[in-house]
C-alpha positions, 0 to 999 in steps of 0.5 A: 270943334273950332269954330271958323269965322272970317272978315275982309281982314281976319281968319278967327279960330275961335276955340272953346275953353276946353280947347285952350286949355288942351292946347295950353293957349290962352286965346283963339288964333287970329290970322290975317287973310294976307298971311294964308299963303295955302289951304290943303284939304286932307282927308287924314289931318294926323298924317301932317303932323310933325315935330315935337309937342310944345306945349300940348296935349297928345293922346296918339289917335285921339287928340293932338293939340297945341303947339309943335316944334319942328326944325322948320317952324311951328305948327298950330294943331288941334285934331281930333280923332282920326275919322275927321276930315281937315285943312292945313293952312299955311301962313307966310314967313313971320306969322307965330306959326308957319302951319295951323292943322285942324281936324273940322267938317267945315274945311271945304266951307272954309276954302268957299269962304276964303275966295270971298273978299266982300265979307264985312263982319265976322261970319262963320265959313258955313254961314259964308260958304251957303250965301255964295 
């Protein structure tokens, strides 16, 4: 599973080598906190899921993970089997995706964690979420 961390400056989504290699990504995704226009809290990740898989991997049900190509934008993915929960995190025009859908149980810690600009080091959302 991703793991979440945060600073006054940046959303890590750090992914394991595994997760790189499914999502044929070479590194994590770094957004800036300036660029999160959105966070959706959803209880079925898959239902957002739109478009063509561009580089991926996609086992319906299973895993969807990667980049998927829409008329809109792309979108980062990297869900996991359809009894998580997730966060759709919409980012502002010009970031390398217009939406990052995960699959997490850390998603409520994430939105916590996010009304926080006094984080200075990176920390995980969880460790984040339990000091408020």
């Amino acid at each position: 599973m991703v793991r979440l961390l945060l600073d006054q400056k940046q959303l890590v989504i750090e992914l394991s080598a595994i997760e790189r290699r499914v999502a044929m990504r070479r590194t994590s995704l770094t957004i800036p906190r300036a660029s999160i226009e959105r966070v959706n809290l959803t209880d079925d990740p898959w239902t957002w899921l739109r478009g063509v898989r561009r580089p991926g991997t996609h086992i319906p049900g299973q895993i969807a993970a990667g980049t998927w190509q829409r008329t809109a934008g792309r979108d980062f993915v990297m869900l996991r089997r359809r009894h998580h929960d997730g966060v759709v995190i919409t980012l502002a025009p010009g970031e390398e995706f217009q939406r990052v859908i995960l699959s997490t149980s850390h998603a409520t810690a994430l939105v916590d964690a996010l009304q926080h600009d006094d984080v200075e080091a990176q920390t995980n959302v969880t460790d984040i979420a339990d000091h408020a």
